[in-house]
N, C-alpha and C positions, 0 to 999 in steps of 0.2 A: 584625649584619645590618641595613643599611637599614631593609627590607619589615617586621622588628617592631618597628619605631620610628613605621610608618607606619598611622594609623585611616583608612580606607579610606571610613568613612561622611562623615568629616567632609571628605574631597578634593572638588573641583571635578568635577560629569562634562564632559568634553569631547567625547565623540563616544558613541554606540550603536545599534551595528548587530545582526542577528541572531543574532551568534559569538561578539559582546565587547563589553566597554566599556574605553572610556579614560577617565584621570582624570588631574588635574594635581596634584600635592601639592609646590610650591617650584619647583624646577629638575627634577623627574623627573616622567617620566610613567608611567601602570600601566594594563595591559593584562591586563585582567580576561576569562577565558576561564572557560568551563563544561566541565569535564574531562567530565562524563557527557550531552554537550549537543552532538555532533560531527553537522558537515552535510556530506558528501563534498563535495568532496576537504579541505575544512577539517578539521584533524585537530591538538589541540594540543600532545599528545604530539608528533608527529610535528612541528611548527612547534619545540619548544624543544629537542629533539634537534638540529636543524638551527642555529638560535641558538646553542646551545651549542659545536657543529662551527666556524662561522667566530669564535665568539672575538671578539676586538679588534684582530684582525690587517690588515681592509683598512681604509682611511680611509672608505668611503663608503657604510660601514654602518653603521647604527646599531646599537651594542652593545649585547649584553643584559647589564646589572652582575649581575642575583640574579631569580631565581625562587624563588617558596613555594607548596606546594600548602595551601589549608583548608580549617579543618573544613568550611566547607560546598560541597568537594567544588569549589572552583573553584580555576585555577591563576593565580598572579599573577605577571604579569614587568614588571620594572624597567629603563626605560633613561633616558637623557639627557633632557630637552624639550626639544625645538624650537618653535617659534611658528607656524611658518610653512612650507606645503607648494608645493611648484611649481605648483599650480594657482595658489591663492590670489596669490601672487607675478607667472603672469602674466594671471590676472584685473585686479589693479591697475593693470598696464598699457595696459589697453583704455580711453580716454579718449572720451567723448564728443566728438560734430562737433559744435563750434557755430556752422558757418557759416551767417550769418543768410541766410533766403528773402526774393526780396524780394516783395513782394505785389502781387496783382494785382486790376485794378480793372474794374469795366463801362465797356467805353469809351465808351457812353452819357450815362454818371453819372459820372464819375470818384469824388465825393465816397462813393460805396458801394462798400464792398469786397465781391468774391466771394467766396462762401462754397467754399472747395476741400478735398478731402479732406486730414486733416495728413500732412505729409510723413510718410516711415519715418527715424526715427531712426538713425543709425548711429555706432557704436562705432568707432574706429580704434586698431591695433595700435600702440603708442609703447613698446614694449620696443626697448633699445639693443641689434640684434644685435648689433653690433663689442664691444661690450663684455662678452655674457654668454652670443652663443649656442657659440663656441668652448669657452670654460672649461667651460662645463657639460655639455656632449655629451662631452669627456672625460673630465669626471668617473663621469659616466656610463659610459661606455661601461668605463672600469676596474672598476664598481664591479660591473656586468656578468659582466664575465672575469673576476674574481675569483669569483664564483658558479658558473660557466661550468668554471673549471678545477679547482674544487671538488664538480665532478657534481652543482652541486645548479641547479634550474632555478626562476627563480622564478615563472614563470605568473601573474603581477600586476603587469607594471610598468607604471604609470599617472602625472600628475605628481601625484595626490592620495597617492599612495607614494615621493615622493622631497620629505624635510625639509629645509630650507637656514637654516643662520645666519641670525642677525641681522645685516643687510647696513649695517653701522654705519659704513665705512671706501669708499676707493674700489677695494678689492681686490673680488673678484666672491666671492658667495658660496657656501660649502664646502656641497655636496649630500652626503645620507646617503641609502640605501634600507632602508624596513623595511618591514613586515607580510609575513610568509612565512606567514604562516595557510595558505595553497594552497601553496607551493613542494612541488619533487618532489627528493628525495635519488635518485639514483640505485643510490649505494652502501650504503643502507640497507635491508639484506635486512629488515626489517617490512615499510618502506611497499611495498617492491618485490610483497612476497609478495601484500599488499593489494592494491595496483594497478601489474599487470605492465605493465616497458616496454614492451611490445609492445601494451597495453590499457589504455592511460590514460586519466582522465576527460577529455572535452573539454571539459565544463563550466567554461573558465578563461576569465582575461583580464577586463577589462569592456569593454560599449561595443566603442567604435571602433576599440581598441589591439588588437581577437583577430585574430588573422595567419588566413591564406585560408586554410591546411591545415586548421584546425581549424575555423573554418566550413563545410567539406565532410568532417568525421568521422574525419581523420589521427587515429590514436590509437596512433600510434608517433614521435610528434613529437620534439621535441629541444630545445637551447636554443634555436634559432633562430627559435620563439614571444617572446621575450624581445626579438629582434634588429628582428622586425619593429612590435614595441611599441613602441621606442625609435625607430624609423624616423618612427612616425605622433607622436610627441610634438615631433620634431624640425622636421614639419611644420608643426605648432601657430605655432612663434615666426615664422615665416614668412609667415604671412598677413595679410592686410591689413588688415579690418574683420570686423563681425559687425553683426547688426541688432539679436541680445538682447543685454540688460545681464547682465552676468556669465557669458559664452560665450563659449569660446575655441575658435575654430574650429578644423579640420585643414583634411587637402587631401581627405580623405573626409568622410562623413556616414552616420548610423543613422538619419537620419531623426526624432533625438529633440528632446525643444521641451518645452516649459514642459507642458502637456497630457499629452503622452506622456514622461515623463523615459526611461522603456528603451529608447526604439527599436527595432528590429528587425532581426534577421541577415541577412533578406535583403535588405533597405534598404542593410545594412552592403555587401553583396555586390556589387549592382549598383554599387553608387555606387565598390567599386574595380576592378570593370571599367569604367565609365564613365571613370576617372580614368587606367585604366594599362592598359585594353586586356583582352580574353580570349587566352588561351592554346591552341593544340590540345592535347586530350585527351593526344594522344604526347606533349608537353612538361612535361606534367604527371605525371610518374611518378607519384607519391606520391598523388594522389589516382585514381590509371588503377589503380595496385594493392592501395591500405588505406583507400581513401575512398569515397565516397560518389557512384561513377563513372556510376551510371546517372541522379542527379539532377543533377550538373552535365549532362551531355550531354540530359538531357533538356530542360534549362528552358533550354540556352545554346549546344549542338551539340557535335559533336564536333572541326571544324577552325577553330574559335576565329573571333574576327573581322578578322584580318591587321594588329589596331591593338596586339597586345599591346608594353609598352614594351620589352622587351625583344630583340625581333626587328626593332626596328628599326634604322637605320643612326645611326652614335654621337651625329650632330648633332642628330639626331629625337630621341634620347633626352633630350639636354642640354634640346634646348626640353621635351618635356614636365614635365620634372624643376623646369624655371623656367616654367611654367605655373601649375604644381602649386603652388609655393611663392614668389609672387612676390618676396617682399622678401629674397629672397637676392640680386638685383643691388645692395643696399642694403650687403651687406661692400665694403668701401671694399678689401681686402687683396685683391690678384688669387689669391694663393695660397691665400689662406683658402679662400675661395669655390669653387676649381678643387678644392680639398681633401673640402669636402663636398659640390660635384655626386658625385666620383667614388666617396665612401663611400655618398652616396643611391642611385646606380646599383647598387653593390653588395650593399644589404641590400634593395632591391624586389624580388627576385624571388622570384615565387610559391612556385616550390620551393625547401625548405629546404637543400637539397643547395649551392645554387648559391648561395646566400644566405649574404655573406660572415659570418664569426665576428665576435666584438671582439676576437680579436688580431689579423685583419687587419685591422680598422678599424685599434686601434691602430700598427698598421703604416703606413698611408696616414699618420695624424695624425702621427706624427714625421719624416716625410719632410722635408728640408730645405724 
């Protein structure tokens, strides 16, 4: 066994959060859990059950080689290291403007310059879509469906949960998905007994990636929290600048910033109805009959504001969709492009119902 070959004290910590810590010892990393230290829906029994269930069987997981439980009561799992997480990856891309200002002078004096507030700095997007935003959306998106067709949901996909190679070659690099600390087995009569399908924790997702059902109290969701998490990271490679260093925008906002790092749900709310429109109450099944129907109608009405993007006619939609994400005119491929407007249109809709799966995406995405 690895894990007893490995002192624990003497690894590198690399991350610690409230549930775990990681550590780096060579090529493997360890995910130090507190078996008597569970924060709903964090559960690690229930996290290594699920690890255990997918195995090594899809490529864009990250496998768990060995777990050990010790004497002091914590559980330790073992997988691959990676270096590097899709955030990080398209943080690096975000380059400094340095187009120079030219300055201005008292036309009085010329020789004195005015004193003017400093410009805002701006950051611009220089990730090569053509080259990485394709590959990776279906790596994704399988790695997804394999989850998906496995009943297990994972309620965290973020890119700080998706590890990619080392990109040492000109091939695009290989995406893994881990941390299932939160996923929900569906087939696993414990976590079910613990938290019924029909009453699940909404407390999921981070940030920007939580889908609208669960912002209004859906606690009969499905995987299509997953669907719409992968929607808004897709958005991410799409946009064009940012004004912070090390911010990677979407087509939404929580309204979070350097002061406030958690932002706000309903910051989160507005800002995607601002983006994609309100819904009538009647189009909104899901949250008209297991949500939280009198505080949407209350703060937003109940027959929506006639912008929702979905009721509108298909060309309305295309623009909003390139609105929303401008550097999609930037795929050179016309198919590519035509490919993910019509996968965007399909995973935006508020209801999950209608909110394509990933094997319809993958369906779109093999299309000649």
């Amino acid at each position: 066994m690895k894990l007893d070959s490995i002192d624990i004290t003497h690894c590198q910590l690399v991350k610690s959060t409230r549930t775990a810590r990681i550590y780096r010892s060579d090529t493997y990393a360890i995910k130090c859990l507190a078996l008597d230290f569970d924060i709903p829906p964090h559960n690690a029994k229930f996290e290594v059950s699920i690890l255990n269930k997918l195995g090594n069987k899809c490529k864009h997981i990250l496998p768990l080689l060995e777990s050990k439980a010790t004497d002091n009561n914590d559980l330790l799992l073992l997988f691959p290291f990676e270096e590097m997480n899709l955030y990080e990856f398209m943080q690096m891309h975000y380059k400094r403007d340095r187009r120079k200002k030219n300055p201005y002078y008292d036309l009085l004096n010329p020789s004195i310059p005015i004193v003017a507030d400093p410009p805002v700095q701006k950051y611009t997007n220089q990730l090569d879509v053509n080259r990485y935003s394709l590959s990776f959306f279906w790596q994704m998106v399988e790695g997804i469906a394999f989850l998906h067709e496995n009943k297990i949901i994972h309620r965290d996909i973020k890119p700080q949960n998706i590890m990619l190679t080392n990109n040492t070659s000109t091939v695009s690099p290989k995406l893994y998905i881990i941390d299932f600390g939160i996923s929900y087995d569906m087939a696993n009569n414990s976590q079910t007994s613990a938290e019924p399908m029909d009453s699940k924790v909404t407390d999921i997702s981070t940030g920007i990636y939580k889908a609208p059902e669960v912002l209004f109290g859906v606690k009969c969701y499905d995987g299509g929290v997953d669907v719409w998490s992968l929607l808004i990271i897709i958005s991410q490679w799409f946009q064009r600048e940012t004004s912070r260093m090390g911010h990677v925008p979407a087509m939404i906002d929580d309204g979070s910033d350097d002061m406030n790092p958690d932002g706000s749900d309903f910051r989160l709310i507005c800002s995607i109805f601002e983006k994609l429109g309100i819904p009538s109450i009647q189009k909104w099944e899901e949250v008209a009959q297991h949500g939280s129907v009198d505080a949407f109608v209350g703060m937003f009405g109940a027959d929506g504001d006639g912008k929702y993007v979905l009721d509108q006619e298909k060309d309305v939609q295309i623009s909003i969709v390139e609105r929303n994400m401008p550097r999609l005119d930037e795929i050179a491929d016309v198919k590519v492009k035509q490919k993910f407007i019509n996968c965007i249109l399909g995973m935006v809709s508020f209801s999950p119902n209608e909110r394509w799966s990933c094997q319809r995406i993958l369906q779109e995405l093999e299309k000649p």
